[in-house]
C-alpha positions as CSV (number, residue, x, y, z in Angstrom):
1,X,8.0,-47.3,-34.5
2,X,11.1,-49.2,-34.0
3,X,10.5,-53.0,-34.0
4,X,10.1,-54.3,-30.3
5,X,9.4,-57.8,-28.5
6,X,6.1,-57.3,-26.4
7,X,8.2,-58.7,-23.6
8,X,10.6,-56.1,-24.4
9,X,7.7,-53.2,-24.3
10,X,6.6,-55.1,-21.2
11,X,10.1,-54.3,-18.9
12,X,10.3,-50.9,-20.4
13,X,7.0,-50.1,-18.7
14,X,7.1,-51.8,-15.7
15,X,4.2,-53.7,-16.9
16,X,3.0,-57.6,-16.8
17,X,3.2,-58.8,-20.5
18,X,-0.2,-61.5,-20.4
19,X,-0.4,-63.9,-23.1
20,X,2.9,-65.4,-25.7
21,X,5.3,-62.6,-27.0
22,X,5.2,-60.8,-30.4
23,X,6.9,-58.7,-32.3
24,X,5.3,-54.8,-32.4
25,X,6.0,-53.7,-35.8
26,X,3.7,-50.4,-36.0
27,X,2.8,-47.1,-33.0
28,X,0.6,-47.3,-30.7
29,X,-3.3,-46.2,-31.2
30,X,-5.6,-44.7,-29.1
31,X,-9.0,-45.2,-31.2
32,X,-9.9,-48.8,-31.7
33,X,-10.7,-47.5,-35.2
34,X,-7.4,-46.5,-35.7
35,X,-5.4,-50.1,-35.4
36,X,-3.4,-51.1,-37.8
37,X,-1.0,-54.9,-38.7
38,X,1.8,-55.3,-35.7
39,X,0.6,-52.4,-33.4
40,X,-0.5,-51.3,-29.9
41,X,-3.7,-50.7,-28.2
42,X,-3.6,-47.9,-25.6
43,X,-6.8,-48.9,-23.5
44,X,-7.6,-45.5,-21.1
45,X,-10.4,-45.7,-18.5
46,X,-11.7,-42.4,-19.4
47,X,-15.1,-40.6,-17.8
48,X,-17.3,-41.0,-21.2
49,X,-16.1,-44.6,-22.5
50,X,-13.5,-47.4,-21.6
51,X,-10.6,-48.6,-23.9
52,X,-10.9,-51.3,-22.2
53,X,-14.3,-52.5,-23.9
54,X,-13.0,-51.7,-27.6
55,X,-9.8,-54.1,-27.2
56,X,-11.2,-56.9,-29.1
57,X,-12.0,-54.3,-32.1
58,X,-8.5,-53.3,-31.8
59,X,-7.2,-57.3,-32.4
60,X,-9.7,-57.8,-35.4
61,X,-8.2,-55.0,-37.6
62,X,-4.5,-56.2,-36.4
63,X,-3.2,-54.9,-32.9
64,X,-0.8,-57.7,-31.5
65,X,-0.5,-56.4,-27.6
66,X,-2.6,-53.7,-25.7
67,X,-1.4,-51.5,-22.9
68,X,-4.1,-52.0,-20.3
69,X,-4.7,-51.2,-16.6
70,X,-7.3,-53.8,-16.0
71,X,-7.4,-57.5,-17.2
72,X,-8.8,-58.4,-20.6
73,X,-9.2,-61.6,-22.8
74,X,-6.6,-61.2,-25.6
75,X,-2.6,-60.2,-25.1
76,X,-1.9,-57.2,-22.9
77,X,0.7,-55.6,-21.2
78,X,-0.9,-54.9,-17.4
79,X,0.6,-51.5,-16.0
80,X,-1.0,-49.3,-13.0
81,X,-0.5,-46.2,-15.4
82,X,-1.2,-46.4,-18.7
83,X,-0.4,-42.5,-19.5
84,X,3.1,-43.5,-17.8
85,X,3.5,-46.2,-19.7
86,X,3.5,-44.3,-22.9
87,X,5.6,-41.9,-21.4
88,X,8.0,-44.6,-20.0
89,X,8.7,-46.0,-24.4
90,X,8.8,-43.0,-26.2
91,X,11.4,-41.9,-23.7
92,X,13.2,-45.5,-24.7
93,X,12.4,-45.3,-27.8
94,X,13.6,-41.3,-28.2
95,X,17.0,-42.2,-26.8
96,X,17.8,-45.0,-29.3
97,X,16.8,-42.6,-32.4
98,X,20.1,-41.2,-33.0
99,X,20.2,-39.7,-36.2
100,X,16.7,-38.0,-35.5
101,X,16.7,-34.8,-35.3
102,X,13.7,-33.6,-33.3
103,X,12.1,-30.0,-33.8
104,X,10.2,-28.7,-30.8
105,X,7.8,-26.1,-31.5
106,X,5.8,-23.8,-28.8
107,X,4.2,-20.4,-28.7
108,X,0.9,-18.6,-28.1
109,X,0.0,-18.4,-31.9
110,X,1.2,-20.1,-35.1
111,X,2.4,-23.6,-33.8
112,X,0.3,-25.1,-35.7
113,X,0.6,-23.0,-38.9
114,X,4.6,-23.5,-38.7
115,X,4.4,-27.2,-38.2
116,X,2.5,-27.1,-41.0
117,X,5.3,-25.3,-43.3
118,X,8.2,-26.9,-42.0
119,X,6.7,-30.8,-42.7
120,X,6.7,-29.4,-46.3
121,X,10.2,-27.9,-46.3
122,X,11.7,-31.2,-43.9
123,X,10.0,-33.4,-45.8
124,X,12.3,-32.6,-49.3
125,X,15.2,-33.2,-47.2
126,X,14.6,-36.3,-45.4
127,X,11.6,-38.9,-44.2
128,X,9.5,-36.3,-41.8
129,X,7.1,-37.3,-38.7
130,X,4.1,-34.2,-37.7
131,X,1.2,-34.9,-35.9
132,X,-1.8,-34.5,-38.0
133,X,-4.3,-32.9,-35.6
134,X,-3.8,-31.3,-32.3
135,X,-1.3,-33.6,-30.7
136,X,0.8,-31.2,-28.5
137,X,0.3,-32.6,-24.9
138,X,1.5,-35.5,-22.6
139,X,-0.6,-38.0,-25.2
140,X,0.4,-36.2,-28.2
141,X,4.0,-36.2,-28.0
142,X,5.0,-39.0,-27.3
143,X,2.7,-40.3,-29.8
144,X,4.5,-38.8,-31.9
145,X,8.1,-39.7,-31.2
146,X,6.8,-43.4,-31.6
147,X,5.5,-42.6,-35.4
148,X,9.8,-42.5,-35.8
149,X,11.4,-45.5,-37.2
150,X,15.3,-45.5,-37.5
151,X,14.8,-44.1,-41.4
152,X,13.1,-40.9,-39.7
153,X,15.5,-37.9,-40.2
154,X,13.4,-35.1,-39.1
155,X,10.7,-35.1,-36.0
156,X,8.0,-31.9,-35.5
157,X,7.1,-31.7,-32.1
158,X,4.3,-28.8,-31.6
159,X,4.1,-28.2,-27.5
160,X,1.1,-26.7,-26.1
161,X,0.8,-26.1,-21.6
162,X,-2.5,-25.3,-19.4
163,X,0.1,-25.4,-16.5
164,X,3.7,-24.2,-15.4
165,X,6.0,-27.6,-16.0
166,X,4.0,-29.0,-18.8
167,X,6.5,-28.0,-21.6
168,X,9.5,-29.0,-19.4
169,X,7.5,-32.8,-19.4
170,X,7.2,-32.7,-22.6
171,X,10.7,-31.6,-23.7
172,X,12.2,-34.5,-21.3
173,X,10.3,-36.9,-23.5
174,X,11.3,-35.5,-27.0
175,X,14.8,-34.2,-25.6
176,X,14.8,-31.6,-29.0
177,X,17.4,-30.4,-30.6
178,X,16.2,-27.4,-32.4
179,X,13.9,-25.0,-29.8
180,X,11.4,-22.6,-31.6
181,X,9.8,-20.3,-29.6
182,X,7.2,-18.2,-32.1
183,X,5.9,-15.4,-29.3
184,X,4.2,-14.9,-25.8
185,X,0.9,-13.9,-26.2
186,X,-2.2,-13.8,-24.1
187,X,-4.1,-17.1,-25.0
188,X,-4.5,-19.2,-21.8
189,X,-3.8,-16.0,-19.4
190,X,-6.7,-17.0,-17.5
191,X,-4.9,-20.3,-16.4
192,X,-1.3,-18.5,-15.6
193,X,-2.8,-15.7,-14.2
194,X,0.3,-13.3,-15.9
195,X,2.3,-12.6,-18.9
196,X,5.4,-13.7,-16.9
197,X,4.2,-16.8,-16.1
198,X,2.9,-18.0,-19.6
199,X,6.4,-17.0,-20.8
200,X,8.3,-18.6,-18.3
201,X,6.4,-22.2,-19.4
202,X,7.0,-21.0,-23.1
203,X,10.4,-20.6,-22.3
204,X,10.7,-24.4,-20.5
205,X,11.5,-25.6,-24.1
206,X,14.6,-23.1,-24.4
207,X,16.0,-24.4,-21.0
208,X,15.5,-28.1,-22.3
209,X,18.3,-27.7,-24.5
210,X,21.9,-29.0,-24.6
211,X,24.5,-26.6,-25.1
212,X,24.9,-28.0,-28.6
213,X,21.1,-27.3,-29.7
214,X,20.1,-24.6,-31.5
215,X,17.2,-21.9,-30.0
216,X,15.4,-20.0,-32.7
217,X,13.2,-17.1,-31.3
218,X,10.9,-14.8,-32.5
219,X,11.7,-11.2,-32.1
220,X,7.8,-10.2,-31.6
221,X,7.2,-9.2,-27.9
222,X,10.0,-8.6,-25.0
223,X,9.7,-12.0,-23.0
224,X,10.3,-14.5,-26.2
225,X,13.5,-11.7,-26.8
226,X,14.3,-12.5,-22.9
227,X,15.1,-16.2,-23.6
228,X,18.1,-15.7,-25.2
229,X,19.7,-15.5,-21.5
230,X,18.8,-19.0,-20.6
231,X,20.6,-20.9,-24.2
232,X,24.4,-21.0,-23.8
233,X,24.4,-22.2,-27.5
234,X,23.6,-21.1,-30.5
235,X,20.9,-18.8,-31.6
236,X,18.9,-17.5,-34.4
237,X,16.3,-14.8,-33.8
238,X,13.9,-14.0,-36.4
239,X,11.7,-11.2,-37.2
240,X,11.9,-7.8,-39.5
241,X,14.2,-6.0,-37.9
242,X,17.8,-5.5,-39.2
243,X,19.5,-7.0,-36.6
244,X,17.1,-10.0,-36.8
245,X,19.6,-13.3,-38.2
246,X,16.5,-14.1,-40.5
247,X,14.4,-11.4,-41.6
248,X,11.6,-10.1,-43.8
249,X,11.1,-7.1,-46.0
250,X,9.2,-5.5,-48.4
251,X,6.5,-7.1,-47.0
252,X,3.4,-6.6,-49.2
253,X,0.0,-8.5,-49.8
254,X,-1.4,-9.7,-52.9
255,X,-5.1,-11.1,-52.6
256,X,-4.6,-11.2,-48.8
257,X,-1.3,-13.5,-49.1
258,X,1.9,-12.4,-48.0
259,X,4.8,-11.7,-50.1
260,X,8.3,-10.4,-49.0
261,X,12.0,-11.0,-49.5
262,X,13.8,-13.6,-47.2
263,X,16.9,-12.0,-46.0
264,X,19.3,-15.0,-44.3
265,X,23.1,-14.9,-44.0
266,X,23.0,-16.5,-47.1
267,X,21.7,-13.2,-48.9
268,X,17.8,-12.7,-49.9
269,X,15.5,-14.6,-52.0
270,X,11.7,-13.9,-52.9
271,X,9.4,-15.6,-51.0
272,X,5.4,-15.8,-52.1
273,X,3.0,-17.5,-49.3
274,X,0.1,-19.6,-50.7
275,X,-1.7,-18.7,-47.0
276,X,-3.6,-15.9,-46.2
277,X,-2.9,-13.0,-43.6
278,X,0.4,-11.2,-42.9
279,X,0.8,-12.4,-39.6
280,X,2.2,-15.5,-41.7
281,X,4.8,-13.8,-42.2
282,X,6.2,-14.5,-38.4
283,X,5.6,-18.4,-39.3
284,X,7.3,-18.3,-42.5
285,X,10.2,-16.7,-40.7
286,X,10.5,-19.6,-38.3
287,X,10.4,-22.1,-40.6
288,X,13.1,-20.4,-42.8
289,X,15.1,-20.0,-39.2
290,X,14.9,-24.0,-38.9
291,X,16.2,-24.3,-42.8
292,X,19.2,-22.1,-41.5
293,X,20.0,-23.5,-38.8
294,X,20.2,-26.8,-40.8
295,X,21.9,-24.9,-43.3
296,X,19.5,-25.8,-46.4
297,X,20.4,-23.3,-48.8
298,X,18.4,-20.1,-49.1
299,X,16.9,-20.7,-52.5
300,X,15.5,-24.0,-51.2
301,X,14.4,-22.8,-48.0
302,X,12.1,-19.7,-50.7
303,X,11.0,-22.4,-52.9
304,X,9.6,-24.4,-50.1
305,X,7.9,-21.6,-48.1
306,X,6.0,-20.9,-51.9
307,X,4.8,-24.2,-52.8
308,X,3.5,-24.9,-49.4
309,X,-0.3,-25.1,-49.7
310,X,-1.9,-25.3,-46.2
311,X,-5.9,-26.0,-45.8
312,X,-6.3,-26.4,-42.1
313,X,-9.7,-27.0,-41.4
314,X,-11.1,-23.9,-39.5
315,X,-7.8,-21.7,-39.7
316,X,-8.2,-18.6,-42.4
317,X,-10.5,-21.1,-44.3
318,X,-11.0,-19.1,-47.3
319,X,-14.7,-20.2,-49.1
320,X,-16.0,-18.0,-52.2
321,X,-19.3,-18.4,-53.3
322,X,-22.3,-16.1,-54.5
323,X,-19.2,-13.3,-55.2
324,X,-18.7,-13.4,-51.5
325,X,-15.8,-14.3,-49.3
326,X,-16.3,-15.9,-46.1
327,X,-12.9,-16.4,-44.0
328,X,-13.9,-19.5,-41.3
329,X,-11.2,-18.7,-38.6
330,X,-13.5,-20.8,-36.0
331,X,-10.8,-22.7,-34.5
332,X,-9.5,-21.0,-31.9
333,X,-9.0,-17.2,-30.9
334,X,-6.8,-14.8,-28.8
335,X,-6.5,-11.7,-28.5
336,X,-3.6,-11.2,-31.0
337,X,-5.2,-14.0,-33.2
338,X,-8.2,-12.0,-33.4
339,X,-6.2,-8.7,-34.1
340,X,-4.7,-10.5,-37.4
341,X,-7.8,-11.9,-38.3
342,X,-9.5,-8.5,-38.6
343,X,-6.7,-7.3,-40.6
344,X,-7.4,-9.6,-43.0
345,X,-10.7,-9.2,-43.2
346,X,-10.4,-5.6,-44.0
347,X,-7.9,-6.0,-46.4
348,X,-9.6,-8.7,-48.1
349,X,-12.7,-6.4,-48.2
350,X,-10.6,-3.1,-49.5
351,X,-9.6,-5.4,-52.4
352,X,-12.7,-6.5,-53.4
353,X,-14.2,-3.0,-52.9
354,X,-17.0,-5.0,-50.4
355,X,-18.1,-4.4,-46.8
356,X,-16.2,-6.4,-44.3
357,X,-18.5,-8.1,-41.4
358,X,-16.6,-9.8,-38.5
359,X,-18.8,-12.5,-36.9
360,X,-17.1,-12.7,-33.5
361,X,-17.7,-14.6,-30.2
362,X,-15.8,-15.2,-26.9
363,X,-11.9,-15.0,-27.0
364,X,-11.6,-18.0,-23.8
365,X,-9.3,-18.4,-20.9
366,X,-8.2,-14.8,-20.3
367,X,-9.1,-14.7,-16.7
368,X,-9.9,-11.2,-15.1
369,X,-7.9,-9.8,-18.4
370,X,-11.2,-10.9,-20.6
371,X,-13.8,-8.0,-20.9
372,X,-10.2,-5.5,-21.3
373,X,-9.8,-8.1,-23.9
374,X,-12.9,-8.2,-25.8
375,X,-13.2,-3.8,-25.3
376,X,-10.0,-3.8,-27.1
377,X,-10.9,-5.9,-30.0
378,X,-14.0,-3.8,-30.8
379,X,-12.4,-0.6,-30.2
380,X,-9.8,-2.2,-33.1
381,X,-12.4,-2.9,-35.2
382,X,-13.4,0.9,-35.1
383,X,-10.2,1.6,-35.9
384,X,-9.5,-0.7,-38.5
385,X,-12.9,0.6,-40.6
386,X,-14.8,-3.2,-40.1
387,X,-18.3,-1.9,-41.6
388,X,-20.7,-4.4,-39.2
389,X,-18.9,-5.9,-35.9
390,X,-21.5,-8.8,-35.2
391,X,-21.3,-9.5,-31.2
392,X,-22.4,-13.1,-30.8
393,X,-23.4,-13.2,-26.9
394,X,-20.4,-11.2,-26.4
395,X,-21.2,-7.7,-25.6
396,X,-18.4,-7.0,-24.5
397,X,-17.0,-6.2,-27.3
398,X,-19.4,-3.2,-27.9
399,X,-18.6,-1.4,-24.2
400,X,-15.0,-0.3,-25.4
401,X,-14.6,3.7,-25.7
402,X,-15.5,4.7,-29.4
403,X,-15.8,1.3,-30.4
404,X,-19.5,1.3,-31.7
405,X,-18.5,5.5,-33.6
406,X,-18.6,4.9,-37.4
407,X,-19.4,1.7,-37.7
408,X,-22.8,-0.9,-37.6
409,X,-22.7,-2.8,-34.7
410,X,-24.8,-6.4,-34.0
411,X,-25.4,-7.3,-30.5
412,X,-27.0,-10.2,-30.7
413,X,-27.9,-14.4,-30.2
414,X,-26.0,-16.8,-32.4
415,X,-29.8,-17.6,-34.3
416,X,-29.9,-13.6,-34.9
417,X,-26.3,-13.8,-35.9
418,X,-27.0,-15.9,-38.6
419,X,-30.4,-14.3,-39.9
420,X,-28.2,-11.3,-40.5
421,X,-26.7,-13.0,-43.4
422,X,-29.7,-12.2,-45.5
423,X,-27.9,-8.4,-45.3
424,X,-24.6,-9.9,-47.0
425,X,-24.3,-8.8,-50.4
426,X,-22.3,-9.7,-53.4
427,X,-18.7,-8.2,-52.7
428,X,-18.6,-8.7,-48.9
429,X,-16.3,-10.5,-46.9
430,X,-16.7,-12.1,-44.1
431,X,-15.0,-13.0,-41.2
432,X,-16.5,-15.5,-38.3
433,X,-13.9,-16.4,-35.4
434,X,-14.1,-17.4,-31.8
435,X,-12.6,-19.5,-29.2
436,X,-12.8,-23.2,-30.0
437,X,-14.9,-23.9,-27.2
438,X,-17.6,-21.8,-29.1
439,X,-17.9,-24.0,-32.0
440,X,-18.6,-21.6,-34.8
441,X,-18.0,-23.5,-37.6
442,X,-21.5,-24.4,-37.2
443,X,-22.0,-20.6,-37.6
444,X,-19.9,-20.4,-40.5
445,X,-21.8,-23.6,-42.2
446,X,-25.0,-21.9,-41.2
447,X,-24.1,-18.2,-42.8
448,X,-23.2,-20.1,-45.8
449,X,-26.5,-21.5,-46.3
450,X,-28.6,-18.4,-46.0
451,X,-26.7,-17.0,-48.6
452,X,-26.8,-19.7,-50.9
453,X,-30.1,-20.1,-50.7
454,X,-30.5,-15.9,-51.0
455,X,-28.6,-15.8,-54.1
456,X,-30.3,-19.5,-55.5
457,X,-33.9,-17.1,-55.1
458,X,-32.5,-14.1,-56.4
459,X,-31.2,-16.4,-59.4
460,X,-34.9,-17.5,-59.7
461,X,-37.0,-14.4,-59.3
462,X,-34.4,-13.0,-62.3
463,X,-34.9,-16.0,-64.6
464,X,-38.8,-15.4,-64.0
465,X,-38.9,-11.8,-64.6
466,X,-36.7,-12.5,-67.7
């Protein structure tokens, strides 16, 4: 946050500043919990609990001025919006942040996987701002561009949209001068009701740049190819063809982890990933499109993209215990998620020589497209030679054409789901995903302790008959 006079704060927002000036030294917070020396308190009026009550928490660990929309006992800035308010300075502050140089990041899959691998790569070039969690809507984002301070060289902006427009409001906040677009896929196609229309939000970002900006898109699926129309500047397409600026090849996988040869205009250079699946190859790919486009050099760019270790909590979390794997992938799921996670489950499983069980429930939001969905997953599961498809109150899975010939399927409750984890044996891999909304990490934690306690008897009976 660049330093700012309350007062200051208080004309930027249109607000009443209530209570002597001060200087704000430190972003603003929304948790109470969260205040730290010289910052501000964002007091929302929400349906389960009201900011407004936790102000006074806020002051004791060292806020200096809240954004409210209702009177309150210590120093506060009155407004009528307090969502526009926050809008209203990051905008301010955005424009006065010169030398930043702000990546936007959107897509249907890997956003948060890519922002993830570029704060490693950025941050050995210059001081680097990311969101830590989730931040990628109208709170999130401008949250963000407040974290920047005028040492800030490099700003991550990850951009997610429920509705047409969103990614347009959120591009006229962080006004970004690199666009990434990874790929249009079908997450959320229940809300936009067509392809078309969840790429013409995707490609919101790409029309929010300035003729000197730089679009980098992802050569996976026509529509993200399309947006190269709408960017008189210039652009850098990535992806593994030969006519891709930034490419991949001799892609192979080594204990489930990518590892390829970076091809730039530069020349080629051995990458290795640390994360798991190929379809992180695509983010990889971005990332080294960014490093082009700010013309790091090519070995740098490599060396980043292997050191990066990523644990994301519930994304191709890879536990081993009692000889088994068990991939937690419980975060959130699409269709074309859910296609790569099943690859790597059976490649994980072929290398270990074990059976490969895929835990699945509900792939959300796909609107009239969802059972089509959920036949297509289980048909691919067939195909892919997944030894027991678990249907967790999903049956649709199970009604696809062949998608139940050759291999074991489960329809059943979450409870039977997890009982069925006394059948894992030493070897076996297994795979547990579903839309966030499902919450299966609680399956996950739940499959892990039935076999731990399995293998902790088995221990046992052997030490007795012994």
């Amino acid at each position: 946050m660049i330093p700012l006079l309350a007062s200051q704060i208080a004309e930027i927002v249109n607000g009443v500043l209530e209570g002597g000036d001060v200087e704000v030294t430190a972003a603003p917070v929304l948790n109470s919990s969260a205040a730290t020396h010289g910052c501000i308190f964002l007091a929302f009026a929400g349906e389960k609990s009201d900011g407004h009550t936790f102000v006074s928490d806020a002051f004791a660990r060292g806020c200096v001025v809240a954004i409210t929309s209702q009177a309150v006992n210590e120093r506060h800035i009155l407004v009528d919006d307090v969502t526009a308010a926050l809008t209203a300075l990051a905008r301010f502050v955005r424009e006065r942040l010169t030398n930043l140089t702000v990546i936007g990041i959107t897509g249907s899959q890997g956003k948060t996987t890519t922002k993830d691998l570029l704060r490693h790569m950025l941050s050995q070039h210059g001081e680097t701002i990311a969101p830590q969690g989730n931040y990628n809507n109208e709170l999130g984002v401008p949250l963000t561009i407040l974290e920047c301070s005028m040492t800030t060289k490099f700003a991550i902006i990850e951009m997610g949209a429920r509705h047409k427009g969103d990614i347009a409001h959120l591009a006229s906040i962080a006004q970004p001068d690199i666009a990434v677009v990874l790929r249009v896929g079908m997450a959320h196609l229940g809300e936009f009701g067509s392809m078309e229309l969840i790429a013409e939000t995707k490609s919101e970002l790409v029309s929010s740049l300035k003729d000197n900006g730089i679009a980098i898109l992802g050569q996976y699926d026509p529509f993200t190819k399309a947006m190269s129309s709408l960017h008189h500047g210039h652009i850098i397409t990535f992806g593994v063809a030969h006519s891709d600026l930034v490419r991949a090849t001799e892609i192979e996988l080594r204990e489930g982890r990518p590892h390829f040869d970076l091809v730039t205009p530069e020349g080629r250079a051995a990458v290795g990933l640390r994360i798991v699946g190929e379809h992180q190859v695509a983010n990889a790919l971005a990332c080294a499109a960014v490093g082009t486009a700010l013309k790091f050099s090519l070995d740098s760019i490599a060396g980043a993209l292997s050191t990066a270790f990523i644990e994301s909590r519930w994304r191709m979390q890879i536990e081993e215990f009692c000889e088994v794997v068990l991939i937690n992938d419980s975060y959130n799921a699409s269709p074309d998620a859910m296609e790569a996670a099943l690859k790597t489950l059976i490649l994980f499983a072929q290398e270990r020589g074990g059976r490969s069980w895929a835990f699945l429930g509900k792939m959300a939001e796909l609107g009239e497209s969802s059972e089509v969905a959920h036949q297509h997953i289980g048909t691919l599961a067939y195909e892919l030679g997944i030894d027991h498809l678990v249907a967790i109150d999903t049956p649709e899975y199970l009604t696809g054409e062949s998608s139940t010939a050759g291999i074991t399927t489960h329809s059943c409750s979450r409870e039977e789901a997890i009982a069925l984890a006394e059948q894992v044996e030493p070897g076996d891999v297994i795979l547990v995903k579903a839309s966030r909304s499902e919450s299966f990490e609680l399956i996950a934690e739940e499959i892990e302790k039935v076999i731990r306690a399995r293998h902790g008897e088995i221990e046992q009976i052997g030490g007795e008959l012994s």
